[in-house]
MIDREN-185213 format. One record per residue: residue number from 1; chain; x, z, y of N, C-alpha, C in turn. Coordinates in pm, 1 decimal, padded with zeros to 6 digits, always signed. Layout:
! residues N
R   nr  kette       n_u       n_w       n_v      ca_u      ca_w      ca_v       c_u       c_w       c_v
R  NUM      A         X         Z         Y         X         Z         Y         X         Z         Y
...
END
This chain:
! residues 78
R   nr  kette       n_u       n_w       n_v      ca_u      ca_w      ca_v       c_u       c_w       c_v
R    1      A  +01292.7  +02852.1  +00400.1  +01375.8  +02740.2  +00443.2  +01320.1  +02611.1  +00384.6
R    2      A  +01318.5  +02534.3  +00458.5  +01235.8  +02388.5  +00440.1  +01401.7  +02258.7  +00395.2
R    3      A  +01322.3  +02245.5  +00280.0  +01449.4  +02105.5  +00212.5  +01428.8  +01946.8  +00236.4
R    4      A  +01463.9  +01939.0  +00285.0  +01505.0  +01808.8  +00331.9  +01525.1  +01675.4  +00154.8
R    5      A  +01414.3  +01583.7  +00197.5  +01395.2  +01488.1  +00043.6  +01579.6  +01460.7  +00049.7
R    6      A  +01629.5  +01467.1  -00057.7  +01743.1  +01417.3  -00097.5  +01788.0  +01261.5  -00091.2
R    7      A  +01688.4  +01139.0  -00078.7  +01704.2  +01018.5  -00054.3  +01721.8  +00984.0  +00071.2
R    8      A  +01611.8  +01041.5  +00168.6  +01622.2  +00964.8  +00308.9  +01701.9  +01033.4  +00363.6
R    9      A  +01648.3  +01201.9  +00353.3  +01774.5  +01312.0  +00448.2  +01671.3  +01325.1  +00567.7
R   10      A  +01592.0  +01295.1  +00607.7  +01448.9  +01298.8  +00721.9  +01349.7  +01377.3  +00669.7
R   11      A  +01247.5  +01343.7  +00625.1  +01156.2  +01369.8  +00587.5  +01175.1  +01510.2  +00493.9
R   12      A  +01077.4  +01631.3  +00497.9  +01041.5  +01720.1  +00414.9  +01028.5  +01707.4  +00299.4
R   13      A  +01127.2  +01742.6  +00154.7  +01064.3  +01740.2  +00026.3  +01005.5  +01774.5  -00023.0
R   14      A  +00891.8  +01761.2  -00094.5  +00736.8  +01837.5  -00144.0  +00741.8  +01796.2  -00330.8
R   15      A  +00807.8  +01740.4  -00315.6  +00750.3  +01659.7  -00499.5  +00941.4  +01662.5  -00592.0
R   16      A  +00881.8  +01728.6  -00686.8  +01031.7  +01748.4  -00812.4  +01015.5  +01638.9  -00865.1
R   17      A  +01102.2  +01490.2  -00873.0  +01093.4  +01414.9  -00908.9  +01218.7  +01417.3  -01024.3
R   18      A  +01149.2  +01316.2  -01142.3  +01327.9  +01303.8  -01247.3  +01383.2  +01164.9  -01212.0
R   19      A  +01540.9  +01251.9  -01185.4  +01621.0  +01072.4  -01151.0  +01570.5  +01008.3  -01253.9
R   20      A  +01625.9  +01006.5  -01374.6  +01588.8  +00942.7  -01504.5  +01442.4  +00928.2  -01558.7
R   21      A  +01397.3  +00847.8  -01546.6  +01224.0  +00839.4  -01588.4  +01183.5  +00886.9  -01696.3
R   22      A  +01103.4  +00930.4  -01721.0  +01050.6  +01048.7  -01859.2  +01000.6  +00903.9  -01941.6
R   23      A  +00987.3  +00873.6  -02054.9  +00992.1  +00734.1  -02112.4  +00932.0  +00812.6  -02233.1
R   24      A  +00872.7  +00721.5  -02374.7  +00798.2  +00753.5  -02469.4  +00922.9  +00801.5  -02555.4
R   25      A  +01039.3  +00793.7  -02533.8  +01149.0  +00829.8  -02640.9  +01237.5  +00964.9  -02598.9
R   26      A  +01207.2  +00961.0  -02493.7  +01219.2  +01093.3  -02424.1  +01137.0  +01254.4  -02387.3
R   27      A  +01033.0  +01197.3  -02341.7  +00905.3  +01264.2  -02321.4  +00907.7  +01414.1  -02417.0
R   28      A  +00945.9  +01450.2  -02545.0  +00937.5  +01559.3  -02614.5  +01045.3  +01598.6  -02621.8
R   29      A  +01153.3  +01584.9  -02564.3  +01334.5  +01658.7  -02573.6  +01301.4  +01715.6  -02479.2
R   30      A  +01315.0  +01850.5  -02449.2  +01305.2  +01958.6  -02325.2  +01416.7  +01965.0  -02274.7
R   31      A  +01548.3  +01924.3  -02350.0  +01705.5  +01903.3  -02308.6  +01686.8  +01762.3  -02148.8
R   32      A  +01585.3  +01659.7  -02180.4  +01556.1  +01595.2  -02098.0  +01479.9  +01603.9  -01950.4
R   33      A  +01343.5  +01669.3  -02050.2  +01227.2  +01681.0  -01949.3  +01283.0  +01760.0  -01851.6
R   34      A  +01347.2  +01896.0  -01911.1  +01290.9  +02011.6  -01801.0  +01502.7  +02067.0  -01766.0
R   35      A  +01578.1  +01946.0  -01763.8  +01674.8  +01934.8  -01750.9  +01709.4  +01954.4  -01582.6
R   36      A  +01790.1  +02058.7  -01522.1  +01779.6  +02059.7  -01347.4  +01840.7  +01973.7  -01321.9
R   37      A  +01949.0  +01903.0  -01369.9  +02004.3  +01834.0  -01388.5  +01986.0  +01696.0  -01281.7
R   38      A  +01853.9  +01672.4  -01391.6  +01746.0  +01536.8  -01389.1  +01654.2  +01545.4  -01248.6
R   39      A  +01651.8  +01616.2  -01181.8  +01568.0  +01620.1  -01084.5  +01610.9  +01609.4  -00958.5
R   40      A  +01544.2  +01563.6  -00872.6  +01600.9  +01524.7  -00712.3  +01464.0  +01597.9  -00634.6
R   41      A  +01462.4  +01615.3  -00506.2  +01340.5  +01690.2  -00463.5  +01329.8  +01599.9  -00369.6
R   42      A  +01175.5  +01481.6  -00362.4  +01202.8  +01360.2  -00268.8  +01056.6  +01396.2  -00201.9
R   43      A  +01043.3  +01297.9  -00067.1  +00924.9  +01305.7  -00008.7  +00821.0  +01228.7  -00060.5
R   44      A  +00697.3  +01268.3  -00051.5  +00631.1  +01161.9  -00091.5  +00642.0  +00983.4  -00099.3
R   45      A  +00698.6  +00914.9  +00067.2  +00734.9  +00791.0  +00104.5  +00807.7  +00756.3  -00010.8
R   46      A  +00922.9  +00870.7  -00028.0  +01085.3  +00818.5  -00079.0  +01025.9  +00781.2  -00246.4
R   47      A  +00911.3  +00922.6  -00314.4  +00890.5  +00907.7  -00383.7  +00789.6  +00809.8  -00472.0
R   48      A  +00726.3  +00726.2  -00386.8  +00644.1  +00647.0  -00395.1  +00714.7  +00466.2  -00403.5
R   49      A  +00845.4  +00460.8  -00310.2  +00908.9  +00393.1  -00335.9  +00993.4  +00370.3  -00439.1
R   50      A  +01053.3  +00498.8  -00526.6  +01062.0  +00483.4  -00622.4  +00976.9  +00431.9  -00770.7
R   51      A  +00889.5  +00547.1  -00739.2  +00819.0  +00555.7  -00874.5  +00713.8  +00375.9  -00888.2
R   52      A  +00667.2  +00336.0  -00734.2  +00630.1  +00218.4  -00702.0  +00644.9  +00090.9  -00693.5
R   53      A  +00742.3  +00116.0  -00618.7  +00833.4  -00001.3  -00570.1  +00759.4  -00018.2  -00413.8
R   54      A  +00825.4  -00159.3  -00359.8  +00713.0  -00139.6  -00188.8  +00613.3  -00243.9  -00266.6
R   55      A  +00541.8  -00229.5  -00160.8  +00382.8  -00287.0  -00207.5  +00420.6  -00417.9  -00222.6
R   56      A  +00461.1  -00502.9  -00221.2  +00488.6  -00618.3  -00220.0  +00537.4  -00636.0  -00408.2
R   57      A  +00622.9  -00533.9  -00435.5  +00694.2  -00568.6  -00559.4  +00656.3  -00535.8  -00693.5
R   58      A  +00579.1  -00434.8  -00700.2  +00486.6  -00338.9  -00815.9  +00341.4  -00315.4  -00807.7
R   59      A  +00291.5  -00291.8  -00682.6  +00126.9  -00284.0  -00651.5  +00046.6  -00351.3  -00713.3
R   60      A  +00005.1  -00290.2  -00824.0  -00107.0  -00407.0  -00889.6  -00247.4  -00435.8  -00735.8
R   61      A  -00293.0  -00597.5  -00874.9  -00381.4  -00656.6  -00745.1  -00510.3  -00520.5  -00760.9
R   62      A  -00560.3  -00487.4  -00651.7  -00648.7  -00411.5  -00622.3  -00582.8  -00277.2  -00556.8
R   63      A  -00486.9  -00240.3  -00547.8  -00440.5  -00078.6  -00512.7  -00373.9  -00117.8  -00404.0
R   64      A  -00334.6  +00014.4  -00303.2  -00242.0  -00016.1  -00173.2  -00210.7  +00113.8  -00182.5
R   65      A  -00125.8  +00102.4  -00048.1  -00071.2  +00256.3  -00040.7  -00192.4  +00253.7  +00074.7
R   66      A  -00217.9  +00427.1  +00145.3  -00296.4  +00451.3  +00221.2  -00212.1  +00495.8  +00359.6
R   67      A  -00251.3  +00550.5  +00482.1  -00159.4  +00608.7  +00589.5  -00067.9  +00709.2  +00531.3
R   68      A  -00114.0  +00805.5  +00452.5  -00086.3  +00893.8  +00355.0  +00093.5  +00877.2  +00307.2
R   69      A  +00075.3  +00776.7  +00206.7  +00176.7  +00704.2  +00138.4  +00140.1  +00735.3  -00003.4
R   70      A  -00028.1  +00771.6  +00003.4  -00064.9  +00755.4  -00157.1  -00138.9  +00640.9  -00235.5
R   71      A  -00108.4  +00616.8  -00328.7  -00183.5  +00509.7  -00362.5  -00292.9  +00514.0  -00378.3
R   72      A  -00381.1  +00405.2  -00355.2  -00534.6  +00444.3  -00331.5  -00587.3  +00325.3  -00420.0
R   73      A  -00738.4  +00310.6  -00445.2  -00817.5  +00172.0  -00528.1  -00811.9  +00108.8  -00380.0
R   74      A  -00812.9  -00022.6  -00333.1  -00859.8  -00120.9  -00282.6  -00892.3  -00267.0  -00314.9
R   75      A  -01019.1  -00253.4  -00346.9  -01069.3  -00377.0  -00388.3  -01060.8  -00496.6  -00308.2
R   76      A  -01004.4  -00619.6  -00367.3  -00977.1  -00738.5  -00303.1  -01068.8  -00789.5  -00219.0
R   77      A  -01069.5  -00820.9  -00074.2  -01154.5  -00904.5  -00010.3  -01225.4  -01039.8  -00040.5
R   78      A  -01310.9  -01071.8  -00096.6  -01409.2  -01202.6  -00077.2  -01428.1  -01269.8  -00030.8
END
C-alpha cells in the first residue's frame, strides 16, 4: 500500500522527515531523534519546501532546485 506525503495529501511519500528539526542540542537524545512521534512521511517537493524554503527564500547564490525537486550546484551566469 502506497502513503500518501502527509502535507500535500497528492503526491507519494518516499522520505521520513522530523517535524521538529534535529538541532546541535538535540542531535544525541534518542528520546528525540528516533522519537515516531517526531516524524511525518513527506514527498520529496513537500520535503524540500520545508527543509528549503522556495527558491526565492533560502537557496543560497549558486544552487537551484532541478526538474527533480533536488537541489543541485548551479553556477551563476556571466
Amino acid at each position: 500500500m502506497d502513503d500518501l506525503c502527509e502535507h500535500c495529501q497528492f503526491n507519494l511519500g518516499y522520505i521520513v522527515d522530523h517535524i521538529k528539526e534535529i538541532n546541535i542540542n538535540n542531535i544525541n537524545d534518542p528520546m528525540f531523534t528516533l522519537n515516531h512521534d517526531n516524524f511525518q512521511y513527506l514527498c520529496l517537493e513537500c520535503h524540500n519546501k520545508k527543509t528549503f524554503g522556495t527558491p526565492k527564500e533560502k537557496i543560497r547564490e549558486g544552487f537551484s532546485f532541478n526538474e527533480l525537486g533536488e537541489l543541485v550546484y548551479s553556477p551563476p551566469i556571466k
